[in-house]
N, C-alpha and C positions, 0 to 999 in steps of 0.2 A: 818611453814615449813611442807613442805607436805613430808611425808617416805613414801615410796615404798618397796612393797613386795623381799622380798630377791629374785633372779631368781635359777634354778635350774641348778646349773652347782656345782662346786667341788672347795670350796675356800682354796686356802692356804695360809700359813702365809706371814707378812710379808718381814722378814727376809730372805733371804737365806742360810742355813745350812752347813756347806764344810761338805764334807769327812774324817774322820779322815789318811786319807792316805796321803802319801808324795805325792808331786805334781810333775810334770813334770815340768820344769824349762827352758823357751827360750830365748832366745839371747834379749838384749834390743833392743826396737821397737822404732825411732825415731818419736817425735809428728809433723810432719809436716805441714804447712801451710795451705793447704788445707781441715787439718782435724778443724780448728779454725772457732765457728763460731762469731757471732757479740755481744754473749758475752765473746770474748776472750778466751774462752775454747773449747773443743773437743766439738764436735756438736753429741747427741744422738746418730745420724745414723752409725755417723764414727764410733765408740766402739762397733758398729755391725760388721762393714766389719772388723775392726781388729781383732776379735774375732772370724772369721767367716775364718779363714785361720787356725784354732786349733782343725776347727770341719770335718771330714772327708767325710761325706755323709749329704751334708746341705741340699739336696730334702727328706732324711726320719726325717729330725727333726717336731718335730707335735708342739709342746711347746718351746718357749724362755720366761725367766723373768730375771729382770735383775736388779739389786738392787745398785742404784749411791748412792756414800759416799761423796766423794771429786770430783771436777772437776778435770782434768790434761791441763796443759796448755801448749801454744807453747814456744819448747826450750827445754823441759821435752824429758826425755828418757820414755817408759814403759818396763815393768818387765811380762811379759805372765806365769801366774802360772795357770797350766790342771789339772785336779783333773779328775778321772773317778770311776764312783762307778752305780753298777749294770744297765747300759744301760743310763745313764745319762752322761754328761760330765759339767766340772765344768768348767770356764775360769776367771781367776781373774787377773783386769789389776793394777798393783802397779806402782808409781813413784820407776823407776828404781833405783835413787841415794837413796832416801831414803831408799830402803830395801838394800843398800850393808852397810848404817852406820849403821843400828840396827841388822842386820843378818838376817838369814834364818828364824831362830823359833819365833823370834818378828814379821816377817812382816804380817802374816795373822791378827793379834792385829790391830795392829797401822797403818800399811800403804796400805791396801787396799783400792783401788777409786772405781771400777768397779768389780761386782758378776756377771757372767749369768750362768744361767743353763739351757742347750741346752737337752729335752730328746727324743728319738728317741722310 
């Protein structure tokens, strides 16, 4: 196996980190049909454009990463938690039912699908 020289750009982890700050909290986002793709879940692209309606100036964002847990499937509500922390914004998509049975402070644990961090 042939390894290649590292390139010179600025690696980060692979995890993404929240903010220890309370998050902004939005109305459940219905998974719709169109967002499904032919493996019966959200399709990569869609958890952009949804995500992409929490971020207010999308032409200065320079960096998206975006760290999938769980697929969300069609039928599923989602749960839109904003995190903001020093020019960054945090967008985490959760299965809405499941974060109303565990509550507010378990869901970052347990029921997050979808991390991005948008930085401008």
């Amino acid at each position: 196996m042939k390894l290649y020289p590292k390139l010179d750009m600025e690696y980060l982890p692979r995890k993404i980190a929240l903010p220890d700050t309370e998050p902004q909290v939005y109305e459940d986002i219905p998974v719709l049909k169109c967002y499904i793709d032919m493996n019966e879940h959200v399709n990569n692209a869609r958890y952009l454009d949804i995500t992409d309606e929490f971020v207010e100036n999308e032409s200065a964002v320079k960096r998206i990463r975006v760290e999938y847990k769980n697929p969300l499937k069609r039928g599923k509500a989602i749960k839109a938690l904003v995190y903001t922390d020093e020019g960054r914004k945090f967008v985490e998509l959760c299965d809405a039912l499941l974060s109303m049975i565990i509550g507010h402070n378990a869901q970052i644990e347990v029921c997050n699908k979808l991390t991005l961090l948008y930085k401008t």
